[in-house]
C-alpha positions in Angstrom: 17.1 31.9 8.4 13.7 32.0 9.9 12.4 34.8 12.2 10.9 33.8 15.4 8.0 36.1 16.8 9.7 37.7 20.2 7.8 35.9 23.3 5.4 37.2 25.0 6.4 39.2 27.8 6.5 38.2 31.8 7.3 39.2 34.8 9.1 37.6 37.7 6.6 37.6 40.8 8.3 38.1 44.1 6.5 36.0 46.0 5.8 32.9 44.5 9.5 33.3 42.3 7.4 32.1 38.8 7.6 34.0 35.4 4.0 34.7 34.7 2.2 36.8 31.4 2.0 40.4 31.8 -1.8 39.7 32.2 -1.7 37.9 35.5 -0.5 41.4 37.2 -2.7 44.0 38.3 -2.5 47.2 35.6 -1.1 50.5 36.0 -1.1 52.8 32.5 2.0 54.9 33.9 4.5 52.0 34.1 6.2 51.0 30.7 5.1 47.7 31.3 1.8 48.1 32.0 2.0 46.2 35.0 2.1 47.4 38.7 5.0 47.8 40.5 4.9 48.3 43.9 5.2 45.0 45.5 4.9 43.7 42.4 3.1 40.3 43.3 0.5 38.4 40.8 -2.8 38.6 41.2 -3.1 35.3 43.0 -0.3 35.7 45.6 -2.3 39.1 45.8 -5.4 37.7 46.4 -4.2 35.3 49.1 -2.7 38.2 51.0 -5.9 40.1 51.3 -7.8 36.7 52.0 -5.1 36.2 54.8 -5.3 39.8 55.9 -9.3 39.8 55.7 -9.5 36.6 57.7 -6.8 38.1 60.7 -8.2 41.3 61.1 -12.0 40.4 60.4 -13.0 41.8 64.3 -11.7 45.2 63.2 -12.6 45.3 59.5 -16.3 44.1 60.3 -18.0 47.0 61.8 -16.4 48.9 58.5 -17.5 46.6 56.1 -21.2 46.8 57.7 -21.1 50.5 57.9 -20.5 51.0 54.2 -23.2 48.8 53.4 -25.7 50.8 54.9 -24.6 53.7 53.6 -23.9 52.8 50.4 -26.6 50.5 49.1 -27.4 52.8 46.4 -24.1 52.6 45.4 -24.1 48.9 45.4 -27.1 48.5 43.7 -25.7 51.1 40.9 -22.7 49.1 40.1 -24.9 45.9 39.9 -27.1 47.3 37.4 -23.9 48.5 35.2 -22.5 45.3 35.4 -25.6 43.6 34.4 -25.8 46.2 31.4 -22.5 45.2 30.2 -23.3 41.7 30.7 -26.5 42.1 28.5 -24.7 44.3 25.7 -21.5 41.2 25.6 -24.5 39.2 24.7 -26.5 41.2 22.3 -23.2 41.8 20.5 -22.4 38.0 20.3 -26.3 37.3 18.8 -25.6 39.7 16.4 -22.4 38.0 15.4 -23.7 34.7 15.2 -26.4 36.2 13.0 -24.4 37.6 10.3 -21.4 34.8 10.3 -25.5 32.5 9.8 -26.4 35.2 7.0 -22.9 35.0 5.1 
């Protein structure tokens, strides 16, 4: 008799009610599963809510938003500069790839 791999595991989103890969659920490293619990939505239904959320409050979260800016543009322009970093070492590393896959 043959042996199947087991499937990949998933998670039942309460909101939208579809079994979806562990990866479409934010990540928490104390939960078994790796997956959040609280609420326990997917990232997309997630991301509608705070959309929704953003888009009733937005008179009250505004004047927030626009303080933090100011005072944290150094901040801002800190995590840009790390994510560009990455961005350029994801690339260096896929050149130098190519280049010995091309040697060999």
């Amino acid at each position: 008799m043959k042996e199947y791999p087991p499937p990949p595991p998933t998670k039942r989103c309460p909101k939208c009610q579809r079994d979806l890969p562990l990866e479409k659920f934010s990540k928490c490293r104390r939960r078994k599963d790796g997956v959040q619990s609280y609420g326990g939505y997917c990232l997309e239904c997630t991301n509608a809510y705070n959309r929704a959320y953003f888009e009733k409050h937005y008179d009250v979260l505004r004047p927030y938003r626009t303080l933090w800016m100011a005072e944290n543009r150094s901040v801002k322009q800190l995590r840009e500069a790390m994510r560009m970093a990455k961005k350029l070492e994801t690339l260096q590393e896929a050149v130098r790839r190519q280049r010995t896959e091309q040697a060999s």
